[in-house]
VOGU-3710 file (C-alpha; in Angstrom, 3 decimals, decimal comma):
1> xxxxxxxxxx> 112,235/-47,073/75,077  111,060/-50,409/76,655  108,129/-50,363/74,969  109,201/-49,632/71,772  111,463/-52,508/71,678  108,595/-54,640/72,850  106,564/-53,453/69,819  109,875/-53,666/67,355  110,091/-57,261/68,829  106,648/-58,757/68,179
11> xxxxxxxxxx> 106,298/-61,616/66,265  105,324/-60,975/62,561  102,527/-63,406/62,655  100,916/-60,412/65,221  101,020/-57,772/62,301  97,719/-56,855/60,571  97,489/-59,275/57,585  96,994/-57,240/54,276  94,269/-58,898/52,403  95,267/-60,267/49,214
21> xxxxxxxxxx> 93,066/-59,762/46,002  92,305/-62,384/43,744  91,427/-63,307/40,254  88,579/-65,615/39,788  90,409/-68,512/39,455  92,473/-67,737/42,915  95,611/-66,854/41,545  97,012/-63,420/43,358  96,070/-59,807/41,607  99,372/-58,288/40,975
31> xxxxxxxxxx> 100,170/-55,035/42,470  100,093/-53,229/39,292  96,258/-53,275/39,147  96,265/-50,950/42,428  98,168/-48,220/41,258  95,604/-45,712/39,563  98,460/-42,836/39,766  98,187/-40,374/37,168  100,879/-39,915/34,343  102,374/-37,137/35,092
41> xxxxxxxxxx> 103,475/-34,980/31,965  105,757/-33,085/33,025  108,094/-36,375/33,329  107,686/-37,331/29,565  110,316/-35,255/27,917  110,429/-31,842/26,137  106,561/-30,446/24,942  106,011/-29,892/21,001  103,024/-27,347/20,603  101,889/-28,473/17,483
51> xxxxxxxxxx> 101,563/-24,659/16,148  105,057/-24,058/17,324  106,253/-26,081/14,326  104,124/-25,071/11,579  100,601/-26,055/12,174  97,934/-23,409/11,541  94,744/-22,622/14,135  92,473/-22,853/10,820  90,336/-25,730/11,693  88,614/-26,155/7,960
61> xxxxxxxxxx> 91,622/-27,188/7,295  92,924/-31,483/6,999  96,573/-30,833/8,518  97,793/-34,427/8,613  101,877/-33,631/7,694  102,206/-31,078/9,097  101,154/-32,957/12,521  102,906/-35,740/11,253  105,709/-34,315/10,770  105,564/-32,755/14,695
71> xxxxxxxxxx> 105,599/-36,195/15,657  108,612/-37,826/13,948  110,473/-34,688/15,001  109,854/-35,405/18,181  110,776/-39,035/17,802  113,977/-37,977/16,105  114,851/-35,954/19,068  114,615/-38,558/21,598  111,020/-38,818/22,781  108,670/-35,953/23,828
81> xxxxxxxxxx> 105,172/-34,611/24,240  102,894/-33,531/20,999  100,826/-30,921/22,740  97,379/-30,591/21,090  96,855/-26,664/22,454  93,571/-24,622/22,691  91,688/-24,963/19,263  90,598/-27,592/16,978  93,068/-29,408/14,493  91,701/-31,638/11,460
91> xxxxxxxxxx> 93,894/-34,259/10,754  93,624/-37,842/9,088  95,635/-40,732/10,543  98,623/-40,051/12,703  101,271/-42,296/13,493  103,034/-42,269/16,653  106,354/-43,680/17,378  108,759/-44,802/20,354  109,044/-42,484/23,516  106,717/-39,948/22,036
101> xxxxxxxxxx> 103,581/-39,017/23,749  100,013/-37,268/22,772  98,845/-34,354/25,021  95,664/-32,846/24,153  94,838/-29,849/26,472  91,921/-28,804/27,862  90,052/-26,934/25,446  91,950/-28,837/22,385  90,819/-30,809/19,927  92,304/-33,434/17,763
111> xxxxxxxxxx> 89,327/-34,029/15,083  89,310/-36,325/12,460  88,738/-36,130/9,229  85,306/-36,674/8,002  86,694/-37,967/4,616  87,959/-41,643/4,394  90,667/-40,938/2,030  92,320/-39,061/4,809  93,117/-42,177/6,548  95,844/-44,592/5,323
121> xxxxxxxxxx> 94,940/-48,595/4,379  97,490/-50,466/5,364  97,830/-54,067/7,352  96,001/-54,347/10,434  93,097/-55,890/12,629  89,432/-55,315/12,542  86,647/-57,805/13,481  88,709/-60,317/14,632  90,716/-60,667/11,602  93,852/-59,630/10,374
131> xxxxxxxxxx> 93,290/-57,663/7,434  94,054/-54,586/5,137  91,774/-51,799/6,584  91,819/-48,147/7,081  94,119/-47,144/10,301  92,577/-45,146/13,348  92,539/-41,304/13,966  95,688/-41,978/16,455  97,557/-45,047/16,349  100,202/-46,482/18,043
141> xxxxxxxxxx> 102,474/-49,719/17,683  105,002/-51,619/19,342  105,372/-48,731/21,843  106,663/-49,260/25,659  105,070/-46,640/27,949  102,509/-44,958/25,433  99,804/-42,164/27,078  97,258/-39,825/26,094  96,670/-37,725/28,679  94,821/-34,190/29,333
151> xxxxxxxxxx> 91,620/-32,803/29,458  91,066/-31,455/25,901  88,850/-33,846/23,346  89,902/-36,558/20,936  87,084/-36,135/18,116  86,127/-38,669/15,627  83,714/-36,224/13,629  81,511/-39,451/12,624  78,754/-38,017/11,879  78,809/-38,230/8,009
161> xxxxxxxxxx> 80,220/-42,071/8,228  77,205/-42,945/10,202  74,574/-41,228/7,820  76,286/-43,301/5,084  76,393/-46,491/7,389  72,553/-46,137/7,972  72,100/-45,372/3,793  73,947/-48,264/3,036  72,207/-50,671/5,414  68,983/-49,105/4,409
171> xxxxxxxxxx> 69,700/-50,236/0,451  71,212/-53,475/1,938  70,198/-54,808/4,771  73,569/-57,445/4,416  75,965/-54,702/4,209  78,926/-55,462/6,462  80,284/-53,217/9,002  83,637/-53,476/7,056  81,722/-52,579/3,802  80,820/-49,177/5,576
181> xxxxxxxxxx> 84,086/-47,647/4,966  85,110/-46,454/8,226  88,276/-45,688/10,808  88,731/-46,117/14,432  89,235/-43,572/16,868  92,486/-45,362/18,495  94,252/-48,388/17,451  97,156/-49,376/19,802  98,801/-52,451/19,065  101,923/-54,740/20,335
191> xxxxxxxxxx> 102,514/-52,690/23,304  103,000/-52,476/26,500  103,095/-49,869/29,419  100,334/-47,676/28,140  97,998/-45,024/30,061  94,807/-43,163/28,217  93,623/-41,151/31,038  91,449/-37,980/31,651  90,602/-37,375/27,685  87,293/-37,384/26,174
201> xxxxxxxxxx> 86,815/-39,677/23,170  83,901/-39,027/21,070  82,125/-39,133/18,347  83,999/-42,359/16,691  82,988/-43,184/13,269  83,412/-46,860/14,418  85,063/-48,827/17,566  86,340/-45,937/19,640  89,457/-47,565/21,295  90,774/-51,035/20,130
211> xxxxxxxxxx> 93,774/-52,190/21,857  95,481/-55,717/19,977  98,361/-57,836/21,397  98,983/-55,425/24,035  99,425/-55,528/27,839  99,973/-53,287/30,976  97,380/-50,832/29,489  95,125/-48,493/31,397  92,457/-46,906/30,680  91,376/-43,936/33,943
221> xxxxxxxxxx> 88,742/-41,214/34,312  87,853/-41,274/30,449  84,993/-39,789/29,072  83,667/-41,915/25,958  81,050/-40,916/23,713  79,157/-41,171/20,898  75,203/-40,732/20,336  72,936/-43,064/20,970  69,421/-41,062/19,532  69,062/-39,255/16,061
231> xxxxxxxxxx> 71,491/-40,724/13,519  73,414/-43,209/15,898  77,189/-43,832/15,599  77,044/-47,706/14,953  79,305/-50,134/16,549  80,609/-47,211/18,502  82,403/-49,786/21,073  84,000/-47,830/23,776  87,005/-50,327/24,513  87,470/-53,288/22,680
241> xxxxxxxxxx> 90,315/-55,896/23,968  91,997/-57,886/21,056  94,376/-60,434/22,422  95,094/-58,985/25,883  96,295/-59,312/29,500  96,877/-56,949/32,156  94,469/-54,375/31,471  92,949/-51,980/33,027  89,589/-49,903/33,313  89,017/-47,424/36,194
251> xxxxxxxxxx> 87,075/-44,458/36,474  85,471/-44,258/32,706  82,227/-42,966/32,072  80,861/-44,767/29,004  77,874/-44,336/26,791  77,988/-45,476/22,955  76,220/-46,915/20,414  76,960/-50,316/20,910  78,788/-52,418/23,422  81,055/-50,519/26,026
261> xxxxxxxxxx> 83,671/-53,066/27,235  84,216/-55,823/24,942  86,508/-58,872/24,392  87,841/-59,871/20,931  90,353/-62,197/19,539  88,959/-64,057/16,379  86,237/-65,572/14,684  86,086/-68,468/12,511  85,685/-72,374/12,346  89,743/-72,530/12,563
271> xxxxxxxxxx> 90,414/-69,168/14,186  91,935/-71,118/17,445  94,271/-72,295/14,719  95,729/-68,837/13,745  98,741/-67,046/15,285  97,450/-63,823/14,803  94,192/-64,483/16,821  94,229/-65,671/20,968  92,985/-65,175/24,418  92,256/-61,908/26,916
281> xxxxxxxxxx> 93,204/-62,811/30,775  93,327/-60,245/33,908  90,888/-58,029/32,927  89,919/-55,507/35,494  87,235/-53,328/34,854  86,090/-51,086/37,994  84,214/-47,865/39,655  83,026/-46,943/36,014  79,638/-45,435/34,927  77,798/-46,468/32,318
291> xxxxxxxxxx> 74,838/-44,459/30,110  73,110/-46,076/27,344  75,001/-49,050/25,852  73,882/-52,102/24,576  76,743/-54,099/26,754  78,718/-52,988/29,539  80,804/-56,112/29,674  80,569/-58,616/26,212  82,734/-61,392/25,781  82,568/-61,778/21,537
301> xxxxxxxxxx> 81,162/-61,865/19,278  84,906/-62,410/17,561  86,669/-64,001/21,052  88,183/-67,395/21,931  89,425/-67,688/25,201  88,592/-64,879/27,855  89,633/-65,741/31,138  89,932/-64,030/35,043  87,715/-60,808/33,892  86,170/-58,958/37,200
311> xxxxxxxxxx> 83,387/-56,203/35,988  83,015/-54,525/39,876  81,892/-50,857/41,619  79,992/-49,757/38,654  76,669/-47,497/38,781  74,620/-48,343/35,064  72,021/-46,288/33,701  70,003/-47,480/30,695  71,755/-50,683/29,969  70,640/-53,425/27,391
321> xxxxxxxxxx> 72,588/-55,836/29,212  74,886/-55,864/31,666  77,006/-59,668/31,065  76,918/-60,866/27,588  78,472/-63,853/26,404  78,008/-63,940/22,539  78,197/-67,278/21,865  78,967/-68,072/17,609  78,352/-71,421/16,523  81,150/-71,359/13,751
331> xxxxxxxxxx> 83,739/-70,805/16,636  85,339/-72,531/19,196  84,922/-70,532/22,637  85,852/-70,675/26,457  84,857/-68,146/28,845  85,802/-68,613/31,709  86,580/-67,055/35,557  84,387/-64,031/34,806  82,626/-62,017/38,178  80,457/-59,506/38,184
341> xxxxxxxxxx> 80,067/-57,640/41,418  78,655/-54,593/43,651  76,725/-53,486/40,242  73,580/-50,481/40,911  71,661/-48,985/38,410  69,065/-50,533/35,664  69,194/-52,568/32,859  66,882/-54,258/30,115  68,937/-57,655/30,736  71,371/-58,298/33,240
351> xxxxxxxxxx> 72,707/-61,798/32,329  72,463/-62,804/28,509  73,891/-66,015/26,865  72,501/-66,905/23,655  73,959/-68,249/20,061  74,957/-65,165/17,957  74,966/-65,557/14,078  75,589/-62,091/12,723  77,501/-62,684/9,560  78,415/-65,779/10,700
361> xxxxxxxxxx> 79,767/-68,456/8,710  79,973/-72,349/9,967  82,034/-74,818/8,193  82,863/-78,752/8,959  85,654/-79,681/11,266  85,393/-82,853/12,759  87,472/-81,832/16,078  85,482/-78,712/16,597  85,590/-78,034/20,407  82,516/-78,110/22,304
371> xxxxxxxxxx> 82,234/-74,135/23,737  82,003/-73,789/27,294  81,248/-70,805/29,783  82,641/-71,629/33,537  82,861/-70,604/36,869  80,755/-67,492/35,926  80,135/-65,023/39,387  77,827/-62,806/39,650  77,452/-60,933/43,645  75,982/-58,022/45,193
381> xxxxxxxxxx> 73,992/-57,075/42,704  70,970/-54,502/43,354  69,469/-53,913/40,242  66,365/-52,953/38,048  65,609/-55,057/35,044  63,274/-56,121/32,436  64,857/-59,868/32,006  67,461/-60,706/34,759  68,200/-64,080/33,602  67,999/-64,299/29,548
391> xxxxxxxxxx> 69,648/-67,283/29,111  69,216/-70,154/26,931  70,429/-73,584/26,049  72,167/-74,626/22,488  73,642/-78,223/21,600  76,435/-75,862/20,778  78,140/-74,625/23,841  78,137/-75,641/27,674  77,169/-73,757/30,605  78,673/-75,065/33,967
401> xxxxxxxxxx> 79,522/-73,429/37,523  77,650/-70,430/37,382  77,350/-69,046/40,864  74,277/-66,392/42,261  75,569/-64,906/45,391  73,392/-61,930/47,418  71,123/-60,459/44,498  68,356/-57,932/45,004  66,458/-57,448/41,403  63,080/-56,134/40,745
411> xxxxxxxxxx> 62,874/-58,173/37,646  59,653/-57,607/35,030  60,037/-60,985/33,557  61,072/-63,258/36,400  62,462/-65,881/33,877  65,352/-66,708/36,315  65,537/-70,753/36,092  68,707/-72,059/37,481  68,409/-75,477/35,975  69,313/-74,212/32,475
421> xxxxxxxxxx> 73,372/-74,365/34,016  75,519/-77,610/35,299  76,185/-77,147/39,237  74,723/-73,563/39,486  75,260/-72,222/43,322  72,191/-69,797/44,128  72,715/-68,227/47,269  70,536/-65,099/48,683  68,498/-64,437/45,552  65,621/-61,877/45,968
431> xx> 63,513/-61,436/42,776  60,635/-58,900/43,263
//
């Protein structure tokens, strides 16, 4: 008894200290970002089985009321679960609403429809604009405490968009990706609170999940998908991040067409200058796995501020690069507090910051800011590449602070050259 009032007793400077996490720029990770905890289901409300309420099992056929119309029942009621059972169900775009929920089981399938005029046009965001465009397979907007959970598969069926993408650039090689008409897997926007988790997400016709003006969103233990050989799903982008904070990634395996993990928020001479466009800050992205992609962490090309972003704990296989900073000349950028850490695998490029003029289009302003990458970390890093360091210098942006902390590379090209970057801290580099 003594001795356990001795121990209660102790001063609290003799506890074990809990080590606090921090963002790039020093300021304290919030708890949120440790708790990986599963949704669970059974705490979301009342379950609609989609052929409990008049949807058939005949998967020929484009069912898009009558899963509709599951939903907004369900949202009339008070909130529930939409329960994508056993079977695949063809649908065009679906809209869901406040304190309703998407469950597709395993050995479901929500597919889309591999007709455009399936999917509505209506106002929304797409390239860093905000424009009229077609809306995603599943969408979601201005929604507290959003999921899409189970095992089951969320299907883009984009097989036919991407023959007619690849057509189309083949007549012209200026088409547009906007001019291919195509829709988004998922397109969540103005919300908050929202968990993806355990689905696979294939096969988009183009970006796979786009999140805009959204925060509190996690992404854990996704599969995402789309092919990479034979007729390739362009601009497949597994996750893209459209004026964002608090996000984030755990657990994903990712292998598309195009860049996995990507941060958006305008384009454009003036785009600073725009309401609907803005920054991404406290970004996690962590203990993912990444097949073929051409990016598994780009910052553009339609972004203007990105800020505290930690890539860390991720095996990549077949990368072309592992950090990109697109960097436009027509807009004003700032990337900044951005680590990269404990990365294995192989790449073609690890580090790549060059100009990128895709469709670009520069105008005169005589207060254009100066672009500028900063404080840039990149740490225990054990890696395979063809170009580690494909970097290069432009009148048009900045490069300042970059810091090269304990990397092992076997690098083909050996083209690492510190000098290129303002105050650059190289500490423990091993190129072989």
């Amino acid at each position: 008894m003594i001795a356990m009032l001795a121990l209660c007793m102790m001063p609290a400077c003799a506890k074990k200290k809990v080590k606090v996490q921090l963002f790039p720029d020093g300021t304290p990770i919030p708890e949120w970002f440790s708790n990986a905890t599963k949704v669970d289901v059974e705490t979301l409300g009342k379950k609609y089985v989609i052929t409990d309420y008049g949807v058939s099992m005949d998967s020929t056929v484009v069912q898009t009321d009558a899963i509709q119309a599951v939903i907004d029942r369900a949202a009339r009621d008070g909130g529930g679960v939409v329960v994508i059972p056993k079977g695949t169900f063809l649908s065009g775009s679906l809209f869901f609403k406040q304190g309703t929920h998407l469950h597709v089981t395993e050995g479901g399938r929500l597919k889309g429809s591999d007709r455009i005029r399936n999917f509505k046009v209506l106002d929304t965001r797409m390239e860093g604009q905000s424009i009229k465009y077609f809306a995603a397979l599943v969408n979601a907007d201005g929604i507290d405490g959003f999921t899409i959970t189970g095992n089951g598969t969320i299907d883009g069926n984009g097989y036919n968009y991407w023959e007619e993408f690849w057509i189309r650039r083949e007549y012209n090689r200026q088409c547009t990706n906007l001019e291919a008409l195509r829709p988004r897997l998922t397109y969540i926007s103005n919300s908050k609170n929202v968990t993806i988790q355990d689905v696979k997400l294939i096969n988009s016709p183009f970006w796979t999940n786009h999140v805009y003006k959204s925060d509190h969103v996690r992404f854990l233990d996704c599969y995402i998908y789309s092919p990479t050989s034979g007729v390739k799903a362009p601009s497949s982008d597994a996750i893209d991040l459209d004026v964002c904070h608090d996000v984030l990634v755990k657990g994903c395996y990712m292998s598309v067409n195009d860049d996995a993990v990507v941060l958006k928020g305008g384009k454009g001479t003036w785009a600073d200058k725009d309401p609907n466009n803005g920054p991404n800050s406290n970004i996690i992205i962590e203990d993912c796995t990444y097949g073929k992609v051409h990016g598994c962490l780009t910052l553009g090309s339609e972004s203007l501020h990105d800020r505290n972003v930690i890539l860390r704990r991720c095996s990549v296989t077949d990368a072309s690069r592992v950090l990109w900073l697109k960097m436009r000349p027509d807009t004003p950028q700032h990337y900044e507090y951005v680590t990269v850490e404990d990365i294995v695998g192989n790449c073609s490029s690890f580090l790549v910051v060059r100009p990128w003029t895709q469709f670009f289009k520069p105008e005169d302003r005589e207060d254009m800011p100066l672009s500028t990458c900063n404080n840039i970390v990149m740490r225990n890093i054990n890696m395979d590449c063809k170009n580690f360091f494909d970097v290069g210098p432009s009148d048009k942006y900045r490069l300042t602070d970059f810091t090269f902390d304990n990397i092992m590379v076997r690098d083909q090209k050996k083209a690492f050259d510190p000098t290129i970057i303002e105050n650059c801290i190289v500490n423990k580099v091993v190129i072989e």
